[in-house]
C-alpha positions as CSV (number, residue, x, y, z in Angstrom):
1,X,12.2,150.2,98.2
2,X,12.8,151.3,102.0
3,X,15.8,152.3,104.5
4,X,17.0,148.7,106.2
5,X,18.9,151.5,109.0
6,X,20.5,154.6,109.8
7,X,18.8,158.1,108.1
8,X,19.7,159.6,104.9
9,X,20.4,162.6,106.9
10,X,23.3,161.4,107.9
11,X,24.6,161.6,104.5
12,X,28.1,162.1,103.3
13,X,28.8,166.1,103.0
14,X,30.4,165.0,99.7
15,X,26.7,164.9,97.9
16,X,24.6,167.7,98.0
17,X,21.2,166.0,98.0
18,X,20.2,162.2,99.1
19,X,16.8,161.2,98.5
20,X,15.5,157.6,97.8
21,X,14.3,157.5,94.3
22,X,13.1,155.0,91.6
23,X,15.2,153.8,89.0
24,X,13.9,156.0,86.0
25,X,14.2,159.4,88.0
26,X,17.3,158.1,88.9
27,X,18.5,157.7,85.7
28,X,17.1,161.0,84.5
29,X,18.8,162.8,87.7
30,X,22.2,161.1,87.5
31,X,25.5,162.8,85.6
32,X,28.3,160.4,85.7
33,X,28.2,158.0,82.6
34,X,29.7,155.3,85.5
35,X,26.9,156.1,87.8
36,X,24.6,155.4,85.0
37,X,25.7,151.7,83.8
38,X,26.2,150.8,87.6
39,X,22.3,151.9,87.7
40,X,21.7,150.5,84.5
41,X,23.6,146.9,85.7
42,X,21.8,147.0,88.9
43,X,18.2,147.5,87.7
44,X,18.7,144.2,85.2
45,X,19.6,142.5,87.9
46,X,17.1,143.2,90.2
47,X,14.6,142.8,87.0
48,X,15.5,139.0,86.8
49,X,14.9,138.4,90.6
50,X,11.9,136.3,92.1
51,X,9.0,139.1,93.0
52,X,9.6,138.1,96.9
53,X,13.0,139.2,96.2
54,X,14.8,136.3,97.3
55,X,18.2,135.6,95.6
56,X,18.0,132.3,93.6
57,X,21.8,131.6,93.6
């Protein structure tokens, strides 16, 4: 995964830390249950893509 623009230093002051991280840390890291099953939601979906990442819609 990589940036597609701006800097995560220029971050929201509402969150404490921003790093770029891989699903599983993420999940290990996070502490909202809502936070979570967005995660959870987005890695399934991202599971059943094409490898080149192209949406088959």
């Amino acid at each position: 995964m990589s940036s597609v623009g701006s800097s995560i230093s220029e971050h929201d002051r509402e969150f404490d830390l921003v790093h770029w991280a891989r699903s599983g840390e993420a999940l290990q890291t996070l502490t909202y249950k809502n936070e979570v099953s967005i995660l959870k939601k987005a890695a399934k979906m991202m599971s059943a893509m094409p490898k080149g990442g192209e949406n088959v819609d």
